[in-house]
C-alpha positions as CSV (number, residue, x, y, z in Angstrom):
1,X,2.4,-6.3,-4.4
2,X,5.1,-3.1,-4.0
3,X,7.7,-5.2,-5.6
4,X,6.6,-6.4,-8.1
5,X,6.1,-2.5,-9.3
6,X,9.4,-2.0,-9.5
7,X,12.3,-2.4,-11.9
8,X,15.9,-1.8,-11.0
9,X,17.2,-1.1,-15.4
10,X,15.6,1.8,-17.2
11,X,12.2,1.3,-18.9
12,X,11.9,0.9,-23.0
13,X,8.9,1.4,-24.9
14,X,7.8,-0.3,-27.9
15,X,8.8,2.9,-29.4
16,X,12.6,2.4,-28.7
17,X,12.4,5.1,-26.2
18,X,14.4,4.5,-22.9
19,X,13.9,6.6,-19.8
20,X,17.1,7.1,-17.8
21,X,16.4,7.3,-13.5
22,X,14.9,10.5,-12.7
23,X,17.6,11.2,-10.2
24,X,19.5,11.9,-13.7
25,X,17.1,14.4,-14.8
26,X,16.6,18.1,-14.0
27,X,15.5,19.6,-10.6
28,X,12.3,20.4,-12.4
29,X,11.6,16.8,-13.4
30,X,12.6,15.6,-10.5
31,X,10.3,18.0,-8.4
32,X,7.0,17.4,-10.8
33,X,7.9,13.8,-10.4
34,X,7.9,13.6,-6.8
35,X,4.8,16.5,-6.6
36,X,2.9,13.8,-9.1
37,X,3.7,10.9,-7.1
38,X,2.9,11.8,-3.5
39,X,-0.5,14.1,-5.3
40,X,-1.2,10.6,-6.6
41,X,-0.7,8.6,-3.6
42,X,-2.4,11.1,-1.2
43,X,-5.7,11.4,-4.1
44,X,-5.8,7.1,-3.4
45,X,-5.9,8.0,0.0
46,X,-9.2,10.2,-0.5
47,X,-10.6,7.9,-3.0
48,X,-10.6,4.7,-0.4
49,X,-11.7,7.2,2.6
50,X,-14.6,8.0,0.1
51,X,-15.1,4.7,-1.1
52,X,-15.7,3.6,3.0
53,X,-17.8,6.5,3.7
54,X,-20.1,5.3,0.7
55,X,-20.1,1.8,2.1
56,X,-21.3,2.4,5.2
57,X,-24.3,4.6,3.6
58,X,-25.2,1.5,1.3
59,X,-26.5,-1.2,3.1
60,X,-26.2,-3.8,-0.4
61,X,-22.5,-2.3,-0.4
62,X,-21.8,-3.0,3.2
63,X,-23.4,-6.3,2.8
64,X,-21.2,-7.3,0.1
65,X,-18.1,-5.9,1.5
66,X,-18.7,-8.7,4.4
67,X,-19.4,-11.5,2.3
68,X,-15.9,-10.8,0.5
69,X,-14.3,-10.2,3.7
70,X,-15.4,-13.8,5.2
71,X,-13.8,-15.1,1.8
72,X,-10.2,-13.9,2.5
73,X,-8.8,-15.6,-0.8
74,X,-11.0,-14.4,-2.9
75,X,-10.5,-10.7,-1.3
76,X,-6.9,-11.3,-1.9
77,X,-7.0,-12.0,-5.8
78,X,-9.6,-9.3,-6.0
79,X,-6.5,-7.1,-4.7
80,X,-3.5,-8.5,-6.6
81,X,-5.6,-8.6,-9.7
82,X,-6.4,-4.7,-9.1
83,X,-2.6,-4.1,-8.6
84,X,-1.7,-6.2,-11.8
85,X,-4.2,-3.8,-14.1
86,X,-2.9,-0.7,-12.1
87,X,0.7,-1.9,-12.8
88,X,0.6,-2.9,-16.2
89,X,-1.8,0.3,-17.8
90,X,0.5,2.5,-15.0
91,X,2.4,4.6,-18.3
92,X,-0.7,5.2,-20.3
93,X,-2.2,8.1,-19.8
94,X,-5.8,8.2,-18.6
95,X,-6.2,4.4,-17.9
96,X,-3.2,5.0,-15.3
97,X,-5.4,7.0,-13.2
98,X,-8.8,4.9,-13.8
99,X,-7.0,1.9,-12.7
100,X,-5.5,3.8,-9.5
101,X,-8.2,5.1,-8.0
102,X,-10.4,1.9,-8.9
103,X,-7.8,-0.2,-7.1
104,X,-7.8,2.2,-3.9
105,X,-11.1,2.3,-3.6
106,X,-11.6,-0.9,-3.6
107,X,-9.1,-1.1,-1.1
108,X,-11.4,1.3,1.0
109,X,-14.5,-0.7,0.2
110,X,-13.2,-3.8,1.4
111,X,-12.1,-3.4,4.7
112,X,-15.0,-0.9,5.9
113,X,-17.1,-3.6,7.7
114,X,-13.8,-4.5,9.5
115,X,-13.2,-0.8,10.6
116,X,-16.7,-1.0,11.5
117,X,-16.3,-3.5,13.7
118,X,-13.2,-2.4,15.4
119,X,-15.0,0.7,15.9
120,X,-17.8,-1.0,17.2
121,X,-15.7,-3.1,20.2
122,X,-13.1,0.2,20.9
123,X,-14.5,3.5,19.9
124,X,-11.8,5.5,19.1
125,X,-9.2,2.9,17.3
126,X,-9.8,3.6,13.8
127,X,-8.6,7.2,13.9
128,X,-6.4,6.3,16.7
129,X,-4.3,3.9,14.0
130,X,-4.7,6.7,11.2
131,X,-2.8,8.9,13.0
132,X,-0.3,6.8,14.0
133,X,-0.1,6.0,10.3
134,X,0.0,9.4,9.3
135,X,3.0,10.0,12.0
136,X,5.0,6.8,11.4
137,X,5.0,6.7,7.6
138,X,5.3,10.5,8.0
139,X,8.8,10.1,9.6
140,X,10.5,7.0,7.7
141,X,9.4,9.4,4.5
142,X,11.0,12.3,5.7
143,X,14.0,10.2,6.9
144,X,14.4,8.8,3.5
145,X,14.7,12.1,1.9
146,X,16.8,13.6,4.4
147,X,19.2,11.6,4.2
148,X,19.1,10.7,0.5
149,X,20.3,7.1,0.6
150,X,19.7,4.2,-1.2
151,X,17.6,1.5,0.7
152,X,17.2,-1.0,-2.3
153,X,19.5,-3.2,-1.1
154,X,17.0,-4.0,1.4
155,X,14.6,-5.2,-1.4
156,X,15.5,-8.7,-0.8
157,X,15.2,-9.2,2.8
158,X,11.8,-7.3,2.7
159,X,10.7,-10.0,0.1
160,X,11.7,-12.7,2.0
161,X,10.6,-11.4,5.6
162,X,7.0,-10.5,3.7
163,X,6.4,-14.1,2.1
164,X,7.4,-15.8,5.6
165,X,4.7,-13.3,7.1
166,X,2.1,-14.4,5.0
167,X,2.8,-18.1,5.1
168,X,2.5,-17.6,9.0
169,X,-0.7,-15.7,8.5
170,X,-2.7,-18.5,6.3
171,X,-1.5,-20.9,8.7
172,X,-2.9,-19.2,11.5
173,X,-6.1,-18.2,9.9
174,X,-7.2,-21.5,9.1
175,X,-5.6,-23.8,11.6
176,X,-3.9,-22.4,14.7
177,X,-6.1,-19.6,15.1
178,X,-4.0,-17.7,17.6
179,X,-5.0,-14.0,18.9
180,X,-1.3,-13.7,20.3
181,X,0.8,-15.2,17.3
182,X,-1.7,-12.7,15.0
183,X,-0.7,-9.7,17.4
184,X,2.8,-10.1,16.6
185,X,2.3,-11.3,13.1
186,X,0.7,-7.6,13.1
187,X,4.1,-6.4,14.5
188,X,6.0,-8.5,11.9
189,X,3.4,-6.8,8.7
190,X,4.7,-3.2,11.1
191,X,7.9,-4.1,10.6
192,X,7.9,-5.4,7.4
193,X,6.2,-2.5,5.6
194,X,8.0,0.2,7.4
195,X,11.4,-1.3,5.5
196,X,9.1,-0.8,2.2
197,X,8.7,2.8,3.0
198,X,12.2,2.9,2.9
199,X,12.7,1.3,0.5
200,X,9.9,2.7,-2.2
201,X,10.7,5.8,-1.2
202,X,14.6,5.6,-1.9
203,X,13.4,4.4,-5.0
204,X,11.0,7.4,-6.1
205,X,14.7,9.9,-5.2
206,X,16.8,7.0,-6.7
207,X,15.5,5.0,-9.2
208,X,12.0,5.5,-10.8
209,X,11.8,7.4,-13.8
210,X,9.7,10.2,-14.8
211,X,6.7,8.4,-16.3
212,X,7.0,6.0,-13.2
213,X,4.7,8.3,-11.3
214,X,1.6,5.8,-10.9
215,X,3.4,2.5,-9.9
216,X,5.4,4.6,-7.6
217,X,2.0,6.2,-5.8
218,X,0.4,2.7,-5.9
219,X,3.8,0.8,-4.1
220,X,3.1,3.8,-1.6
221,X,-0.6,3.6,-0.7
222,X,0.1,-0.4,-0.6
223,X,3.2,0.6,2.5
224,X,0.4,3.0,4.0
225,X,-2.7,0.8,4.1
226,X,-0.8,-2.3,5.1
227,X,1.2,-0.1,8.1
228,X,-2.7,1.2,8.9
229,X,-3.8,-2.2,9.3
230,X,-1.0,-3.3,11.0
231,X,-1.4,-0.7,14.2
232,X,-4.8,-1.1,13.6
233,X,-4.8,-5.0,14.8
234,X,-1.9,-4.0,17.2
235,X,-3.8,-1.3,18.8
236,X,-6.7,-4.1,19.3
237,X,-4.4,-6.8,20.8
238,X,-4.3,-9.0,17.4
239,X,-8.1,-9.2,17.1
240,X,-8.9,-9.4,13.7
């Protein structure tokens, strides 16, 4: 998950080489290293549209899209296990961006049948909850770099907020099975991930340095498709 991305000191290599924050470096670094991340993060964005479109053309793909979606855990290591490879190759060159756009496809992949299906009970929602995406992420970016500050210190609420959401989520999936307590668990995931925007972002201005450019586009696309899916449910009532 986005936190486990980041890293407040500066990053060594085996080769005794230690980056400094690239809010230290030039305005020319610092403007390819924003240009790279958000070029990366909006490319994930194409790659899991893609991915979805090709899904929905392939019935074995859409078939086994399904059968991982009625098995949310293993869906879920699938994910973190994609993050963990895109995190730890995420400075070497080549594998960075294999591992990236394997991980948001994927992403795109695996919810398509559930897109589907919201599409198939309230025409409409699907691009509906993109745009609100588009428009709410859109603003808490441009917020963050107006205003230049520092939201890190929100890192540990954030944490904290998103583990009690998730405990509150497995225990209503498989035993209270509530439509209202998942509608404003959706809220909660709203609420949650908007702070991470915030926060990731403040990071890319504040904290990231230059090679960082991968792990900063993947804690981005993870705020995105997690605020998507959030509107998404809310637009729906909390059907999921």
């Amino acid at each position: 998950m986005p936190w486990n991305l980041n890293n407040n000191s500066p990053n060594t290599f085996a080769s005794g080489q230690t980056l400094q924050p690239v809010s230290q470096a030039s305005v020319e670094t610092r403007m390819d290293f924003i240009r790279k991340t958000y070029a990366l993060f909006m490319a994930g964005i194409v790659a899991a549209v893609v991915a979805g479109a090709i899904t929905v053309s392939s019935r074995p793909l859409f078939e086994a899209a399904i059968a991982i979606l009625r098995t949310p855990l293993l869906g879920l290591i699938l994910l973190v296990g994609l993050v963990w490879v895109a995190s730890a190759v995420s400075r070497i060159e080549g594998l960075n961006y294999i591992a990236l756009f394997v991980f948001t496809a994927f992403c795109g992949f695996w919810i398509t049948p559930l897109l589907a299906l919201y599409e198939q009970i309230q025409p409409g929602i699907v691009s509906q909850a993109a745009v609100l995406t588009l428009l709410t992420f859109g603003a808490l970016t441009t917020y963050a770099f107006v205003t230049k500050k520092d939201f890190s210190f929100l890192g540990g609420m954030l944490f904290v907020g998103l583990i009690t959401l998730i405990g509150g989520m497995l225990l209503n999936m498989f035993w209270l099975k509530s439509p209202m307590m998942s509608y404003w668990m959706s809220w909660g995931v709203l609420l949650i991930f908007s702070g991470y925007v915030l926060f990731d972002t403040s990071r890319i201005i504040h904290r990231y340095d230059e090679k960082s450019y991968c792990s900063a586009a993947i804690a981005l696309f993870l705020d995105f498709f997690n605020m998507f899916l959030a509107i998404l449910s809310i637009l729906a009532g909390g059907r999921r």
